[in-house]
C-alpha positions in Angstrom: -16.9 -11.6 7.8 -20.8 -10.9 8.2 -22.9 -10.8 5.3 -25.7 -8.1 5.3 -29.0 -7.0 3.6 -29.9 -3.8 2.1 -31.0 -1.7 5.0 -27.4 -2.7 6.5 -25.6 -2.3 3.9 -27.3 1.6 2.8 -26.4 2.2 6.8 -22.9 1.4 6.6 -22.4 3.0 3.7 -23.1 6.2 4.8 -20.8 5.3 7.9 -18.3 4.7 5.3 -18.9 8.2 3.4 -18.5 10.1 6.9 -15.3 8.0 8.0 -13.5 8.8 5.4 -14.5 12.5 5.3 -11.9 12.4 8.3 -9.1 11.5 6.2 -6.9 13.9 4.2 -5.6 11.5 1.3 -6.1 8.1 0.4 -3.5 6.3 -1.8 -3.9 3.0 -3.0 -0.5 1.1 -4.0 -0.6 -1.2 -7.2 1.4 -3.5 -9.2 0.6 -5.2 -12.6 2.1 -8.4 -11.1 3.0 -10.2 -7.8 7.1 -10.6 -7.0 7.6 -6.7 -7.4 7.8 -5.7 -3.7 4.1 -4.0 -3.5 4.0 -4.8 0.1 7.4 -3.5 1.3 6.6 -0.4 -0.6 3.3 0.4 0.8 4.5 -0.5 4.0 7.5 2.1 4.1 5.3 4.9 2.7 3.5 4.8 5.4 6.2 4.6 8.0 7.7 7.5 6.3 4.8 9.5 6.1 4.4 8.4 9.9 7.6 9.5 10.9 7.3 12.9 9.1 4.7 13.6 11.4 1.8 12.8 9.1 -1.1 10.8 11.0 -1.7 7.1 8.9 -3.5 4.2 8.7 -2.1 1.9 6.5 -5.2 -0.9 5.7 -3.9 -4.1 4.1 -6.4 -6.0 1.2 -4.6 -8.1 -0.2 -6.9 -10.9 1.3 -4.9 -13.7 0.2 -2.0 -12.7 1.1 -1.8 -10.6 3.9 2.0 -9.3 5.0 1.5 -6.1 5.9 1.3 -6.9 9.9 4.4 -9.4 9.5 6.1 -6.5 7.9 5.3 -4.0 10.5 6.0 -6.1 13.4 2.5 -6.5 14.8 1.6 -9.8 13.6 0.7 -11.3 17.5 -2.3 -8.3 17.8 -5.2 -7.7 17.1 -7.8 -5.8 16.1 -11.0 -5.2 18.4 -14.4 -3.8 18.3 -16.0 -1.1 20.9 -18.9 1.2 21.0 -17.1 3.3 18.2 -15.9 0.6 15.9 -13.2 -1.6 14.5 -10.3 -0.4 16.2 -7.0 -0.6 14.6 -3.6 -1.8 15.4 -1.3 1.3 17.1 1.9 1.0 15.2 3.6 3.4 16.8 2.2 7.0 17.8 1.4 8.3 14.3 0.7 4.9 12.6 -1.4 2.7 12.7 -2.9 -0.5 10.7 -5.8 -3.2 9.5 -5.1 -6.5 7.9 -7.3 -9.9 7.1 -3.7 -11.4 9.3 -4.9 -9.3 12.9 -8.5 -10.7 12.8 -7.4 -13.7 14.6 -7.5 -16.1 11.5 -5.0 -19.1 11.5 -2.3 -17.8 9.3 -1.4 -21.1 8.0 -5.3 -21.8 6.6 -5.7 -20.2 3.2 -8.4 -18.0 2.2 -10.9 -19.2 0.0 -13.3 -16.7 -1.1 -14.9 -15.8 -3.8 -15.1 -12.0 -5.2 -18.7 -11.5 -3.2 -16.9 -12.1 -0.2 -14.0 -10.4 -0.7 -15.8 -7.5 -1.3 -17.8 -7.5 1.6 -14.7 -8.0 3.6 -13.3 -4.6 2.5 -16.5 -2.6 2.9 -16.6 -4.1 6.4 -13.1 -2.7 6.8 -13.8 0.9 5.1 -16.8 1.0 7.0 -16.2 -0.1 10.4 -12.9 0.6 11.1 -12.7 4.1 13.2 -9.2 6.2 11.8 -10.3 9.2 13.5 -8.5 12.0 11.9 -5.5 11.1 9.4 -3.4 12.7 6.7 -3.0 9.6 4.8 -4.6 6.1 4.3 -2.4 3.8 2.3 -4.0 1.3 0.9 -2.1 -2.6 -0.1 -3.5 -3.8 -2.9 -2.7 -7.6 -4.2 -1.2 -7.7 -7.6 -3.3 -7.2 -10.9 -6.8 -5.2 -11.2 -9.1 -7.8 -10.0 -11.4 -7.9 -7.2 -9.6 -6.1 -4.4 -8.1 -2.9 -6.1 -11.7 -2.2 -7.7 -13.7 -2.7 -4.9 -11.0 0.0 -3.0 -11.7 2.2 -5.6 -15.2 2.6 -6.2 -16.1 2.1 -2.6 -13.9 4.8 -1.4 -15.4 8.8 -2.2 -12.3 10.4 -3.0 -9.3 8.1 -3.6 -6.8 10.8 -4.3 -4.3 9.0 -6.4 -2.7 5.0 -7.4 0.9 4.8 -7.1 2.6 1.9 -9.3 5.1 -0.4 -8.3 7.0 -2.0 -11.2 10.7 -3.7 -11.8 13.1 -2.7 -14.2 12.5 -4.5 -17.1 11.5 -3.7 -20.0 8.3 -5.4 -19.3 7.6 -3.4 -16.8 6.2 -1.5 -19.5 3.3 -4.2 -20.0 2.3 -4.0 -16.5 2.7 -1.0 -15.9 0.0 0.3 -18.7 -2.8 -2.1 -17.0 -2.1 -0.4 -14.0 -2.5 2.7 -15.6 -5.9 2.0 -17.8 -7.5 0.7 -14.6 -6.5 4.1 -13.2 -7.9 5.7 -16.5 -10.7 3.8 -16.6 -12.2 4.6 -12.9 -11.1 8.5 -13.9 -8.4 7.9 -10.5 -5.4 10.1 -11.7 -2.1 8.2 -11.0 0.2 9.8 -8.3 3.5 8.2 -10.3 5.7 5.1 -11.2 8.3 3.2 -8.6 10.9 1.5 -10.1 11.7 -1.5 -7.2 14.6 -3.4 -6.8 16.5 -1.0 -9.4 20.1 -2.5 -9.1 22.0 -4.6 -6.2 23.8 -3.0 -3.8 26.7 -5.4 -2.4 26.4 -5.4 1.6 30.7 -6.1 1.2 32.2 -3.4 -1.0 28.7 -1.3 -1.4 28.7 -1.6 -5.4 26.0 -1.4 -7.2 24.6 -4.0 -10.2 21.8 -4.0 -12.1 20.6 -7.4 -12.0 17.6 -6.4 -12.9 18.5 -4.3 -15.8 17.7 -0.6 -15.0 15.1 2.2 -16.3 11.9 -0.2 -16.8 9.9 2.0 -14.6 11.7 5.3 -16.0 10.4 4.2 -19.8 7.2 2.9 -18.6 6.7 6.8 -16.7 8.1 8.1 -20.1 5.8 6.1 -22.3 2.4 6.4 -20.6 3.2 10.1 -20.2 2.9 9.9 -15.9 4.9 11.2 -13.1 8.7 8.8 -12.2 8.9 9.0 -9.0 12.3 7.2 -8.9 14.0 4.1 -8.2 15.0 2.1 -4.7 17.9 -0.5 -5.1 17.8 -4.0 -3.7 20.1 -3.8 -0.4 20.3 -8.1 0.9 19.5 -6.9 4.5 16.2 -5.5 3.6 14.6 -9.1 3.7 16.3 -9.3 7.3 14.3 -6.0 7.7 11.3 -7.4 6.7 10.8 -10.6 8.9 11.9 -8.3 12.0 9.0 -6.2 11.3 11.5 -2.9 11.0 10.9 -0.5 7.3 14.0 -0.4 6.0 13.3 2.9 5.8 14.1 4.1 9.2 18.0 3.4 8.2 17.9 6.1 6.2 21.0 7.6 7.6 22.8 4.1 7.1 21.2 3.0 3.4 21.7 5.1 0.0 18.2 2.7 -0.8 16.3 3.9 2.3 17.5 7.9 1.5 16.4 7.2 -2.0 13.2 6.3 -1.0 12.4 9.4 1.4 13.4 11.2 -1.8 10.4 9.5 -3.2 7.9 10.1 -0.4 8.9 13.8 -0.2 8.0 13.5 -3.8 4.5 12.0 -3.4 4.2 14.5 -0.3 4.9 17.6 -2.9 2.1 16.3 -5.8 -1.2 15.3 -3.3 -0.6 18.2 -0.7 -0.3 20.9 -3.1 -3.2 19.9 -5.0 
């Protein structure tokens, strides 16, 4: 990634401004802590927004550790420029995706940048990538409020809403409230709490255990006095899923966690269109 003076920068910023004047809602997806399933989350939103028609870009900065193409199934592409920008990956008709992984690094070479960088990475992104028209941009965050999230936040005009992805624990309570004091802090208001991997659901006799206790996320919601969106069990072939590059949620007629998770996107659907 470039770096750039002043006039550049002033010039690409008000590219930024009128690119994302095209786009309807922009939702960045958080987590107090790595391990939660952030990723997988994000990832299905989008699909399912995708599939409900909705037009999506689904832009991946988690710098260090970006999944999001693995996960979508598009990790051989990449991105290209033309006269009208940074084109991004077509996912499928109404989706489509940026990520650090479809720039054509080495995915075995780490990343080793410092916040300066980072951040000039994402602008690049915001500010050169051409979405055209969309309902929604979801946006992966990497775990925590460092670097990545804030840039996203205070770069982008009108982030509409953060939606947290927690674990049931009771310490998802801890996390959770960082997540939501960031939000506070940069006035963003918070779309709602996911409670991941809420239970186990046995691929044999289809019984579910709460490994993971249950209601972290619930009490967290309760506590901090924002929206529960609801809760999506862990379901073993979801990680088989994953490294095929196929959402889990597009087995929604075959997975009580998929159907609980369009119940969750209709949700998030109901609280930023009807605002």
């Amino acid at each position: 990634m470039q770096q750039m003076n002043e006039r550049e920068l002033n010039e690409q910023e008000i590219i930024l401004k009128e690119r994302m004047s095209k786009i309807k809602h922009s939702l960045v997806v958080m987590s107090g802590k790595g391990g939660v399933g952030k990723s997988t989350v994000a990832v299905n939103l989008a699909y399912a927004l995708s599939l409900s028609g909705k037009k999506v870009g689904i832009l991946d900065v988690d710098i260090h550790g970006p999944n999001i193409a693995k996960m979508l199934g598009i990790e051989n592409q990449t991105i290209c420029n033309s006269e009208f920008g940074i084109q991004a990956v077509k996912v499928s008709e109404n989706l489509k995706a940026v990520s650090l992984a479809l720039v054509g690094y080495d995915p075995d070479q780490p990343i080793i940048w410092r916040g300066p960088r980072k951040t000039a990475a994402i602008r690049q992104f915001l500010g050169e990538v051409n979405w055209g028209e969309l309902d929604y941009l979801i946006i992966d965050s990497p775990p925590g409020t460092g670097d990545e999230p804030l840039s996203v936040c205070q770069l982008i005009p009108n982030v509409q809403g953060i939606i947290i992805v927690t674990t049931p624990q009771d310490v998802a309570i801890l996390d959770a409230r960082k997540s939501v004091l960031f939000a506070n802090e940069l006035k963003i208001p918070v779309v709602g709490i996911i409670e991941n991997m809420s239970g186990y659901i046995c691929p044999h006799c289809h019984t579910e255990t709460a490994i993971f206790k249950k209601g972290g996320g619930e009490k967290a919601a309760r506590e901090l006095k924002i929206p529960f969106l609801g809760r999506v069990p862990l379901q073993p072939e979801f990680v088989e899923y994953a490294d095929q590059g196929t959402p889990f949620v597009s087995f929604q007629d075959k997975s009580a966690a998929a159907a609980a998770f369009i119940g969750i996107v209709n949700k998030i659907k109901d609280s930023t269109e009807n605002k």
